[in-house]
C-alpha positions as semicolon CSV with decimal commas, in nm:
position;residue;x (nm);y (nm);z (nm)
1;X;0,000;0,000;0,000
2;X;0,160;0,299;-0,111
3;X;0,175;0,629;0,160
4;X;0,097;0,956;0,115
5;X;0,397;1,188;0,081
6;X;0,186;1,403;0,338
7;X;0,213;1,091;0,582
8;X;0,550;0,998;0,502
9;X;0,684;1,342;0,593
10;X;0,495;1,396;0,924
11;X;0,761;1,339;1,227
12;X;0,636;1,180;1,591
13;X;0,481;1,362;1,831
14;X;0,764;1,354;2,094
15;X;0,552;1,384;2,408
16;X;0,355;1,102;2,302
17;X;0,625;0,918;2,177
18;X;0,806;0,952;2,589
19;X;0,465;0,870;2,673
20;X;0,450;0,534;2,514
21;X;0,790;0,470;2,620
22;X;0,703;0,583;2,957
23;X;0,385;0,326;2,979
24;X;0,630;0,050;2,877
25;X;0,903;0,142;3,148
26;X;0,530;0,149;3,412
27;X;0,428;-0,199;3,249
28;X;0,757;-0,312;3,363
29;X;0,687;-0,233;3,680
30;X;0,860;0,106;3,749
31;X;0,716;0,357;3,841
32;X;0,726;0,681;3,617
33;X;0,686;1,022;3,719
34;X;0,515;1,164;3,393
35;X;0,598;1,535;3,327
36;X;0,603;1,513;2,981
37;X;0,222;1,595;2,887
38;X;0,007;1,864;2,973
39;X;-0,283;1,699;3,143
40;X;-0,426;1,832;3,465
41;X;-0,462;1,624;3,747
42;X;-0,765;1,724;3,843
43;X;-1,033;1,624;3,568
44;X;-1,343;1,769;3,477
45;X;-1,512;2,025;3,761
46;X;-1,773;1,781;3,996
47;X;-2,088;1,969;3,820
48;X;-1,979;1,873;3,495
49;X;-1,895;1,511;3,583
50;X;-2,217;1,485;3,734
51;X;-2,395;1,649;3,403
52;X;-2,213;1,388;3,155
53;X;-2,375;1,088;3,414
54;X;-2,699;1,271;3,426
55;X;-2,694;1,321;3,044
56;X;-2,578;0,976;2,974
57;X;-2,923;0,811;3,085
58;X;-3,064;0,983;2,790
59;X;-3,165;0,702;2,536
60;X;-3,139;0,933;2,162
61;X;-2,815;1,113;2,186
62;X;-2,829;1,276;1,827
63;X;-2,564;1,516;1,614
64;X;-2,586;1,890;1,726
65;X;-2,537;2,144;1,472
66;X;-2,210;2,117;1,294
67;X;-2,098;2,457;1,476
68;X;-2,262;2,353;1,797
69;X;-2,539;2,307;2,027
70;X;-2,640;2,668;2,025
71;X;-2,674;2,680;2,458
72;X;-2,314;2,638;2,431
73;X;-2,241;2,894;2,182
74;X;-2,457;3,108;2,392
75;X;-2,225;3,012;2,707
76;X;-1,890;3,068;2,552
77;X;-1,986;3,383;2,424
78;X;-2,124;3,468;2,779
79;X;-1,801;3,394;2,912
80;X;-1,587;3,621;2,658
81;X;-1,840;3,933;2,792
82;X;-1,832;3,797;3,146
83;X;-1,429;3,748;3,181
84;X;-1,273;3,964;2,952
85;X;-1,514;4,235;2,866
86;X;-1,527;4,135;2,490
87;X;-1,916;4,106;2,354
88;X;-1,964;3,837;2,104
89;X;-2,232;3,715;1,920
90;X;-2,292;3,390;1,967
91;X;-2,315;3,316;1,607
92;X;-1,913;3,400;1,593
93;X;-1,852;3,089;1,826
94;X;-1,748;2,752;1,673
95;X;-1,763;2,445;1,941
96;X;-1,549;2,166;1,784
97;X;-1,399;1,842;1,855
98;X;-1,094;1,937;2,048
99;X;-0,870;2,259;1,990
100;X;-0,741;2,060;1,719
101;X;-1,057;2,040;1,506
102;X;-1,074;2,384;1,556
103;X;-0,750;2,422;1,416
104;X;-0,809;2,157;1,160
105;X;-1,107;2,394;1,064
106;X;-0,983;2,739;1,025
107;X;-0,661;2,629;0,860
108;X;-0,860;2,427;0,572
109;X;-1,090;2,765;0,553
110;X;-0,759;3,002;0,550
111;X;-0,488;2,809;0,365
112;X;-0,425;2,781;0,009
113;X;-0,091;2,583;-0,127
114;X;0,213;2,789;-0,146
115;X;0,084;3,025;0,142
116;X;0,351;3,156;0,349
117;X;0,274;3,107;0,693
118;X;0,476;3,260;0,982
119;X;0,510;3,090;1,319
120;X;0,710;3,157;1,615
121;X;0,982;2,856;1,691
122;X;0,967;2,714;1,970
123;X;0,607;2,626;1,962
124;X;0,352;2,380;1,945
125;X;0,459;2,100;1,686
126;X;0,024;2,024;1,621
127;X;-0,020;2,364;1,500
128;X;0,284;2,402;1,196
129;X;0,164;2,016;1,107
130;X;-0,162;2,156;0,987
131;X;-0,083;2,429;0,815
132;X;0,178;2,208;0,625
133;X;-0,083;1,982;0,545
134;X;-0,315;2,189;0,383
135;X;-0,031;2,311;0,139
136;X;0,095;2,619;0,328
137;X;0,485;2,719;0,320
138;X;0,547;2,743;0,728
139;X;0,842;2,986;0,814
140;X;0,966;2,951;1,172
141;X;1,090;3,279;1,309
142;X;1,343;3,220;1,580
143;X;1,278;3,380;1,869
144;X;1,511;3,377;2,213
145;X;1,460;3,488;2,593
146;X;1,494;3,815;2,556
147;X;1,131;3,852;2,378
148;X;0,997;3,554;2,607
149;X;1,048;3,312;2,282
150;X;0,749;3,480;2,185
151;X;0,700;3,653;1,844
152;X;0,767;4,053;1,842
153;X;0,668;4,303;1,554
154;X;1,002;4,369;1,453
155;X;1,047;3,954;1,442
156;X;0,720;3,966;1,178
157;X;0,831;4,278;1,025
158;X;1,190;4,112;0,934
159;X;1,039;3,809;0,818
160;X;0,775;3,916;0,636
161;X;0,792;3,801;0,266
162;X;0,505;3,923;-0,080
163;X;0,406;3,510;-0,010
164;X;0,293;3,555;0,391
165;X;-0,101;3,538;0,410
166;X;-0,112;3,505;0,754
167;X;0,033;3,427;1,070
168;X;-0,004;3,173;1,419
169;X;0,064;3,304;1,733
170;X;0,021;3,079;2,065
171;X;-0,039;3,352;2,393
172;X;0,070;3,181;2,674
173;X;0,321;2,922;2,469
174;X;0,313;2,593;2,457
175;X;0,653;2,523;2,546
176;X;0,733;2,811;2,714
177;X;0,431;2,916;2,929
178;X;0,522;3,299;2,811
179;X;0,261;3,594;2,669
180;X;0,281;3,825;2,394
181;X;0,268;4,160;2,587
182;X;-0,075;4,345;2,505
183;X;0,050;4,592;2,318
184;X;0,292;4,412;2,101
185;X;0,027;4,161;1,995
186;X;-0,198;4,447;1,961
187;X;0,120;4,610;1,711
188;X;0,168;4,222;1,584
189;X;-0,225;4,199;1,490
190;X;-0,265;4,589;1,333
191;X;0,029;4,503;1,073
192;X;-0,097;4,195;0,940
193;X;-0,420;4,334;0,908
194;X;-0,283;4,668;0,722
195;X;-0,084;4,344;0,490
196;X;-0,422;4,180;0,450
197;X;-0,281;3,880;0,600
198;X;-0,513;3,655;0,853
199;X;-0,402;3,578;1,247
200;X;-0,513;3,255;1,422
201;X;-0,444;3,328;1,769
202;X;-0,408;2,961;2,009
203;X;-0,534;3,096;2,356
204;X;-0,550;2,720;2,499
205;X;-0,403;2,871;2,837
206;X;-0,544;3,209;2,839
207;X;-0,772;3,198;3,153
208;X;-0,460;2,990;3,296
209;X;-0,281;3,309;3,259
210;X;-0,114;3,554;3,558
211;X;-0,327;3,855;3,598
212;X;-0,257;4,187;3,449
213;X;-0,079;4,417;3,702
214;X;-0,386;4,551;3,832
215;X;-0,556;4,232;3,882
216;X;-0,780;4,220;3,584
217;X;-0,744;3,889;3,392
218;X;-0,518;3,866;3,118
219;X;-0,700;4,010;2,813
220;X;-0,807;3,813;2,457
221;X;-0,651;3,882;2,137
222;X;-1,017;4,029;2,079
223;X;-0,999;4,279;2,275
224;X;-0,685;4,426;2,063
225;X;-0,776;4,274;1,734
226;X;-1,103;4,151;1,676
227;X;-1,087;4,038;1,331
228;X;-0,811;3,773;1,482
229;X;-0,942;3,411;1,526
230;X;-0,860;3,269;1,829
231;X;-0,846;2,913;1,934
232;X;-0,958;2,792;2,293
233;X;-1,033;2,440;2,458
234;X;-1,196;2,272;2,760
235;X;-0,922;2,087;2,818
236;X;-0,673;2,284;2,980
237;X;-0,848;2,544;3,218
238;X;-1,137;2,359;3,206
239;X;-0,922;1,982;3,305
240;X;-1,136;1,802;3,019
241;X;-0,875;1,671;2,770
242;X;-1,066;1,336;2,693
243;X;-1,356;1,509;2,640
244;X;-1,230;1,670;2,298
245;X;-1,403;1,949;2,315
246;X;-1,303;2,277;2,206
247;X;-1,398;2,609;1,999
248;X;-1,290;2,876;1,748
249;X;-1,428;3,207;1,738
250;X;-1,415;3,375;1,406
251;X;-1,508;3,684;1,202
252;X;-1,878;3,675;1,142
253;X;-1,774;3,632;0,734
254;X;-1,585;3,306;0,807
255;X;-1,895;3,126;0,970
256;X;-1,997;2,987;0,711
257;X;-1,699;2,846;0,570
258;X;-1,662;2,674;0,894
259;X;-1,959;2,552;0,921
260;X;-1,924;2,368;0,532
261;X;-1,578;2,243;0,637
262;X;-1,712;2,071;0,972
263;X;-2,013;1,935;0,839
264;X;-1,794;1,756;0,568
265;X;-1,491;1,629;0,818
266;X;-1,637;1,500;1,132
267;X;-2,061;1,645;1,142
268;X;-2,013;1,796;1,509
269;X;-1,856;1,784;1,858
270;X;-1,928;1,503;2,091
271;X;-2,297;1,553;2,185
272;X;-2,260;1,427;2,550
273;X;-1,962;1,599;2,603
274;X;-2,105;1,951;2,483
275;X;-2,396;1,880;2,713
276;X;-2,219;1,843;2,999
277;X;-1,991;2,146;2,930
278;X;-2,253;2,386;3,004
279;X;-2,227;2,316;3,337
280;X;-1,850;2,428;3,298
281;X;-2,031;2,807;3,309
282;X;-2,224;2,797;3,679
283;X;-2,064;3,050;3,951
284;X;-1,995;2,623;4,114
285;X;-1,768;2,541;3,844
286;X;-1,570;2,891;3,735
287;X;-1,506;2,872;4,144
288;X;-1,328;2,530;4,114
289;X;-1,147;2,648;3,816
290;X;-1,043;2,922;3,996
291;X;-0,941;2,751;4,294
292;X;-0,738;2,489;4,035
293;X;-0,539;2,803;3,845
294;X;-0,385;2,886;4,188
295;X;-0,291;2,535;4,256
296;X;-0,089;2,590;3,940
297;X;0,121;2,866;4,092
298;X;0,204;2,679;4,398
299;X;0,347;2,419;4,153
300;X;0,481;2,661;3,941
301;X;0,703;2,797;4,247
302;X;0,766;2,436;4,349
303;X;0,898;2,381;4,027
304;X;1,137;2,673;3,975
305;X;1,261;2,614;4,307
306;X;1,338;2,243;4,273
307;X;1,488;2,360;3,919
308;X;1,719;2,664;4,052
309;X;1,834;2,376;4,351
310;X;1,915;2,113;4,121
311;X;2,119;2,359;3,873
312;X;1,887;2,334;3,603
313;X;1,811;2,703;3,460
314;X;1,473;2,835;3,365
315;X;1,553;3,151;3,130
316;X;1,210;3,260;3,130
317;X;0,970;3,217;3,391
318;X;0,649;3,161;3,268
319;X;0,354;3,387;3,337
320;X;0,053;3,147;3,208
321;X;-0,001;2,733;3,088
322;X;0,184;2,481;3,322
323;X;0,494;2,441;3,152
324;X;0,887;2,570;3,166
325;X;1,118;2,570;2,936
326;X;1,500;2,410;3,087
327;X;1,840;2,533;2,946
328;X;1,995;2,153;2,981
329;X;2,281;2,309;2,779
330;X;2,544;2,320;3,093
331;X;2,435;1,937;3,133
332;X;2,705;1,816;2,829
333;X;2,391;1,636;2,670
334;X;2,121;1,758;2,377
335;X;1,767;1,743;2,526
336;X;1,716;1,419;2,313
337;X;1,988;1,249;2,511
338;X;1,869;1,432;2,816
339;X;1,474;1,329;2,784
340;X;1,634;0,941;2,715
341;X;1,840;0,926;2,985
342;X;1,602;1,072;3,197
343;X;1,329;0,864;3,175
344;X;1,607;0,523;3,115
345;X;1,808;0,620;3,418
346;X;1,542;0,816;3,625
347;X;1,209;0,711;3,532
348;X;1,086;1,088;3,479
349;X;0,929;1,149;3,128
350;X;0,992;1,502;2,989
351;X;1,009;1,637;2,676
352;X;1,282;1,729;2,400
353;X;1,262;2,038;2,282
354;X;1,325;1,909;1,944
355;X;0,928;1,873;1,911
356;X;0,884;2,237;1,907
357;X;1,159;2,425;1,664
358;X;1,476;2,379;1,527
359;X;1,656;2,698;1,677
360;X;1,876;2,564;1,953
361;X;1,607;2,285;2,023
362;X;1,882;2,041;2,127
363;X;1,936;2,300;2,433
364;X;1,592;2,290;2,598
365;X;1,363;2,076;2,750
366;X;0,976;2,128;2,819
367;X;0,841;1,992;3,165
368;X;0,493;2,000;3,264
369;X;0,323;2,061;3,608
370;X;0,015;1,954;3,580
371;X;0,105;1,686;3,762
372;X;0,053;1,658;4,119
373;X;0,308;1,854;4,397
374;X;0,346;1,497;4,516
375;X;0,486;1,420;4,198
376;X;0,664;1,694;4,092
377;X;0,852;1,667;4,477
378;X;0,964;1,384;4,376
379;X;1,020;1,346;3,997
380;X;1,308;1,695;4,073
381;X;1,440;1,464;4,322
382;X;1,516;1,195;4,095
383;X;1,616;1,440;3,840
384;X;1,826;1,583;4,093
385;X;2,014;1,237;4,201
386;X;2,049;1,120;3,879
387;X;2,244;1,462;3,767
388;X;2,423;1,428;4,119
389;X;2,342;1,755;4,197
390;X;2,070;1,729;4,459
């Protein structure tokens, strides 16, 4: 059977790959301290667990609307006005299968072969493999510590070719856990708009993000530049990975698009799952979610801690998401080599930065902390003993 060139060109998924190494070294009988995904501990809020089982004794379970069940919609947009002072009309919001289908969506609605594409490196492998496979030209721009390894105008403005039609930005970063500052994605957002060029905006971690200095929560890309798309998810501030359920909101001209391109790739979200989700909204669950984010700086100052003790440097601290980003360059080893050994020698399962760039990738390494404090205690102890540095 002969494979697509498309297939044949896609690389592994590193965090998953340490994962399935990691459940081999557990069905061994070792135990594995897992720090190489970003999956909350915590699950779904109690409401919304209790919604799914409610839900579940339904007997029909039909397809909702391609862009989703329209209480949802309603919710999501409520939450935009509610959190972040940008109105929405519901009709702008797109619930789909997971971040990724939202992804999946806009980039099939956006794309055309031989579009240049610009996207920060390091980021988030999942997001440059679409846009590749829908034809587009991806151009990393390498970005460093000093600008937070996130994307700055001048970075765009430098790297800007006739070919770029548009441009990802992830705000906080997957690997990093660092923002855009306001006004530079505001600057960012107002130049590719002047260049006619589109921005999809991944805003996974938003609500996971620090607050703004005086205590608001950290805006939307809408609120600078509402003709951006922006990306968003259940699964992260919400705890609902498995639940692959996510949503897109999108200028009111692209609805329709969307709403073609999901009805002809996968009809619509999980039915049971977007149910459940509206009990994500109640004052009950936004609490819990609340409570959860601040969980995440404890174990964000755990981790930096245990880091600085051990001798393993964090350049940039993050501000939002539950990941750093570790300069394992003073170790003598790549992060491949690093993440191997690690998880061989240790039994902790990171993640090579070599999944999310090609500038100096072999010099970092992305760890998670959604894992427990119990776990992160102990997988920097290992990490620490096994360097002989503890």
């Amino acid at each position: 059977m002969k494979v697509s060139q498309r297939a044949q060109a896609i690389t592994p998924f590193l965090a998953m790959e340490f994962g399935k190494h990691a459940a081999a070294l557990e069905a061994a009988g070792h135990r594995v301290i897992r720090l190489n995904l970003g999956e909350p501990d915590f699950g779904a809020p109690p409401a919304v667990r209790a919604e799914l089982q409610r839900v579940a004794a339904q007997a029909a379970m039909p397809y909702t609307g391609a862009l989703g069940l329209p209480a949802l919609r309603e919710a999501i947009a409520g939450f935009y006005a509610q959190v972040h002072g940008v109105p929405l009309q519901p009709e702008q919001v797109v619930v789909t299968a997971g971040a990724s289908a939202a992804l999946l969506l806009l980039t099939a609605a956006l794309v055309d072969p031989g579009d240049e594409v610009l996207v920060g490196d390091p980021s988030y492998p999942c997001n440059r493999r679409f846009l590749s496979g829908f034809g587009a030209e991806v151009r990393l721009v390498p970005t460093e510590a000093a600008s937070r390894f996130q994307l700055t105008l001048a970075s765009v403005q430098r790297h800007w070719s006739a070919r770029t039609r548009g441009l990802m930005i992830a705000t906080p970063s997957n690997p990093t856990g660092t923002s855009v500052p306001r006004a530079e994605l505001a600057a960012i957002g107002q130049w590719a708009q002047a260049h006619e060029a589109w921005r999809i905006v991944d805003e996974i971690y938003l609500n996971l993000s620090d607050p703004q200095p005086d205590g608001t929560p950290a805006p939307t890309a809408l609120a600078a530049d509402p003709g951006a798309c922006v990306i968003n998810s259940f699964s992260k501030y919400f705890g609902m990975t498995g639940w692959r359920l996510g949503w897109a909101v999108v200028p009111p001209a692209l609805v329709s698009a969307m709403e073609r391109l999901a009805q002809n790739y996968y009809i619509c979200a999980p039915t049971p799952a977007q149910l459940a989700a509206l009990a994500c909204f109640t004052p009950e669950s936004l609490a819990e979610c609340e409570a959860r984010k601040r969980e995440f700086l404890g174990r964000r100052a755990l981790v930096l801690q245990g880091l600085q003790r051990i001798g393993l440097p964090v350049p940039v601290p993050p501000d939002g998401a539950f990941y750093v980003y570790i300069d394992v360059g003073a170790t003598g080893m790549d992060a491949m080599a690093f993440c191997q050994r690690a998880l061989n020698e240790a039994h902790v399962a990171l993640t090579p930065g070599h999944d999310f760039g090609v500038r100096e990738a072999g010099r970092f390494v992305r760890l998670s902390y959604a894992a427990s404090r119990d776990d992160l205690a102990e997988g920097l102890a290992r990490l620490g003993r096994w360097l002989g540095t503890a």
